[in-house]
C-alpha positions as CSV (number, residue, x, y, z in Angstrom):
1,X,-15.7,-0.8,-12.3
2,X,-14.1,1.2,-9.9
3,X,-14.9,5.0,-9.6
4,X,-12.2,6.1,-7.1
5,X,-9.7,4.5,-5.0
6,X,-9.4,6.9,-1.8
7,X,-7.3,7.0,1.1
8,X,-8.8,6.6,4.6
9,X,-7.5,8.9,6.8
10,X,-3.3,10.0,6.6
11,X,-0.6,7.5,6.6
12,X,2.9,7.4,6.4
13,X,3.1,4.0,4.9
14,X,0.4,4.1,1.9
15,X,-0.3,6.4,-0.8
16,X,-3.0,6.7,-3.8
17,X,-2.1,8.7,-7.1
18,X,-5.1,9.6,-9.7
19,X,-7.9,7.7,-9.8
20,X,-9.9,11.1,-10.2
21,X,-12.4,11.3,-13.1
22,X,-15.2,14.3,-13.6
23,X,-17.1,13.4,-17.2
24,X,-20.3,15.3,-16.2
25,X,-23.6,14.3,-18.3
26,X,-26.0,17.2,-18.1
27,X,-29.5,17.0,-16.7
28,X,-32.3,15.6,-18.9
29,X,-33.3,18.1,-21.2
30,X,-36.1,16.4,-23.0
31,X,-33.7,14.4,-25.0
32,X,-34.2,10.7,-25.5
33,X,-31.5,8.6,-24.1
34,X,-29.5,10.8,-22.1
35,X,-27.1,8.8,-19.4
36,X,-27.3,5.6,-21.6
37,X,-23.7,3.5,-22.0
38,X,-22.0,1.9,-24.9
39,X,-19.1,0.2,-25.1
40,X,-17.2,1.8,-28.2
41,X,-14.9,-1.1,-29.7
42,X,-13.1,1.0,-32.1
43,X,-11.7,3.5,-29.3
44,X,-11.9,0.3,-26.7
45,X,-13.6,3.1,-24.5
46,X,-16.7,2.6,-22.4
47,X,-18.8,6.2,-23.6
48,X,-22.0,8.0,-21.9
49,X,-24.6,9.8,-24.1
50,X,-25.1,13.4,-23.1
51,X,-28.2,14.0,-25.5
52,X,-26.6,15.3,-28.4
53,X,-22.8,13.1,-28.6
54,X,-21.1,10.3,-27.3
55,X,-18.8,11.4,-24.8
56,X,-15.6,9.3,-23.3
57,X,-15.9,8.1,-19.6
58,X,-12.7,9.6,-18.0
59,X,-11.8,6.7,-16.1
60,X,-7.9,7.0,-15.4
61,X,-5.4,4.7,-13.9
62,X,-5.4,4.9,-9.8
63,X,-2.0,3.5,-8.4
64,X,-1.5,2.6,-4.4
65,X,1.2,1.2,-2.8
66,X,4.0,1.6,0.0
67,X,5.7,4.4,0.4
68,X,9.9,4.3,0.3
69,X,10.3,4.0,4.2
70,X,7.6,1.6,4.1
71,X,8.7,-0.7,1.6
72,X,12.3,0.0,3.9
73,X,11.1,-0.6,7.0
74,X,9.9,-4.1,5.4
75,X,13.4,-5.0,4.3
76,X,14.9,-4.2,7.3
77,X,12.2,-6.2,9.1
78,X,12.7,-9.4,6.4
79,X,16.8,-9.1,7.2
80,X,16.1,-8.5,10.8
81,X,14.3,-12.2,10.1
82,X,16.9,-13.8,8.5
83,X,19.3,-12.7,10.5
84,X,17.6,-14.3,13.5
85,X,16.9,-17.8,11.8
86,X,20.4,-18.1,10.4
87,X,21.3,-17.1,14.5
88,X,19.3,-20.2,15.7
89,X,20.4,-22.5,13.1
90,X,23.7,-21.8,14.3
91,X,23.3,-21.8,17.9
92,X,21.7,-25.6,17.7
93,X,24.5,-26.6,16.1
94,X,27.1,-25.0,18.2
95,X,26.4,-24.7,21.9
96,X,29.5,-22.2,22.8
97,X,27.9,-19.9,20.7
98,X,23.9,-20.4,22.0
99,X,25.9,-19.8,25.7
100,X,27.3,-16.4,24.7
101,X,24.1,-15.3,22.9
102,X,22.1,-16.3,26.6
103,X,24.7,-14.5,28.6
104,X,24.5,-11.2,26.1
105,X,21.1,-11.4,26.5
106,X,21.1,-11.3,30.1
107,X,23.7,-8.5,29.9
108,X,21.8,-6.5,27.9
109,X,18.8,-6.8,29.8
110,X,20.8,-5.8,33.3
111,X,22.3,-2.8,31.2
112,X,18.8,-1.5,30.1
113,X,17.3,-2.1,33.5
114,X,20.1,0.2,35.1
115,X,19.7,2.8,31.9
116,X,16.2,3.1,33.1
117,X,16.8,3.2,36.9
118,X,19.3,6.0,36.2
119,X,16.7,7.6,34.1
């Protein structure tokens, strides 16, 4: 069973909802039993015995995942992909077009190299 789901440290990319539970059992107070678990199949609840009643575990649903940009910066990333292997599979099959992509390479590396000279 898990008791939490916590988040380790701050980031943009993942978040935790609920997952928070406080069902308190008090201290032994002489009664017999106290902090013993049942499984109640009519409610389909797992239930802790406080010394006088059966009390409910409150064990809600946690939820994680990726935040929006994450889950965009993803998609991007997977189109970014695609867009790259349909580019190869076309430049193998036409040369003229594997040529320009070499020379705007080149280009753009000249053009970033005087960007940063120039500062």
């Amino acid at each position: 069973m898990i008791n939490n789901i916590r988040q380790r440290g701050s980031s943009r990319y993942f978040q935790v909802y609920g997952g928070e539970s406080n069902t308190y059992v008090n201290a032994f107070g002489g009664a017999q039993g106290v902090g013993n678990l049942r499984f109640n199949t009519s409610s389909q609840c797992l239930e802790v015995y406080d010394g006088t009643t059966w009390t409910k575990l409150n064990m809600p649903d946690a939820t994680a995942g990726l935040t929006d940009e994450a889950e965009s910066l993803l998609d991007w990333t997977r189109q970014k992909r695609d867009d790259e292997l349909l580019m190869q599979s076309l430049m193998a099959k036409h040369p003229g077009l594997k040529e320009a992509y070499e020379r705007l390479e080149i280009m753009k590396a000249l053009t970033l190299q005087e960007e940063k000279q120039n500062g």
